[in-house]
Steps between C-alpha positions, in 0.01 A plus 500: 500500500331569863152473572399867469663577176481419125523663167249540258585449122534827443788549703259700774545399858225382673514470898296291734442364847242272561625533926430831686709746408830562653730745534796311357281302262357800347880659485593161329233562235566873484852444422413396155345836420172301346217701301230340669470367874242235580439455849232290668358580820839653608362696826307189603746415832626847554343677777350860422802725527707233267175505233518853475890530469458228223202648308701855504842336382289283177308835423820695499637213272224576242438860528875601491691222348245473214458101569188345460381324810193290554413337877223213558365656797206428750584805681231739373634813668822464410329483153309789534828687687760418242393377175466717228276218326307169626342202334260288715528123333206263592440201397809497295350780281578899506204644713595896491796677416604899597585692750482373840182740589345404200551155541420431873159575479222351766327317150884341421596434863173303545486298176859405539613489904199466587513756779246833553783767480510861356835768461450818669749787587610573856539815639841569359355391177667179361262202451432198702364168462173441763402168496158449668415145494552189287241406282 
């Protein structure tokens, strides 16, 4: 069995790349028709355009195929942009959990990036991560 796909004992496909993602490698994984999608870092090497494309193609996955997708992600506006949920881990424990607003607060982001950031809306009122300094 590749790499980026196995089946749990239930019979539910499970997907995952541990690489960036990639067009044919997601396809490969997609061609299963899994439940859940696991992807790690999978905008990491794309320029901005490609991130974008790739967030909007996962989130269509989940909103309109029904699967369940989670993404390890460093990315915190592509968090904030496209996930209807986010966990911060640290320290190998479960920080915060909720909505991406809720979550990426300036009292999380500090104990846990260590950075002096806030969300705020822009003029056409969608929010954005402002990171002011590392702490």
């Amino acid at each position: 069995m590749p790499h980026w796909a196995a089946v749990a004992p239930s019979g539910t496909a499970w997907c995952f790349r541990r690489l960036r993602i990639r067009r044919c490698g997601l396809a490969q994984c997609l061609v299963r028709e899994p439940q859940v999608l696991l992807l790690d870092e999978p905008t990491s090497a794309l320029d901005m355009h490609r991130q974008l494309e790739a967030m909007r193609q996962v989130r269509s996955l989940a909103h309109d195929d029904g699967m369940l997708v989670l993404i390890a992600l460093h990315h915190l506006d592509l968090a904030l942009k496209f996930a209807d949920k986010v966990a911060i881990l640290y320290n190998g424990t479960l920080h915060d959990f909720g909505t991406a607003a809720g979550v990426l607060t300036p009292e999380n982001l500090a104990a846990t990036f260590r950075i002096r950031a806030r969300v705020e809306s822009c003029s056409q009122g969608k929010p954005h991560l402002i990171v002011d300094d590392a702490i």
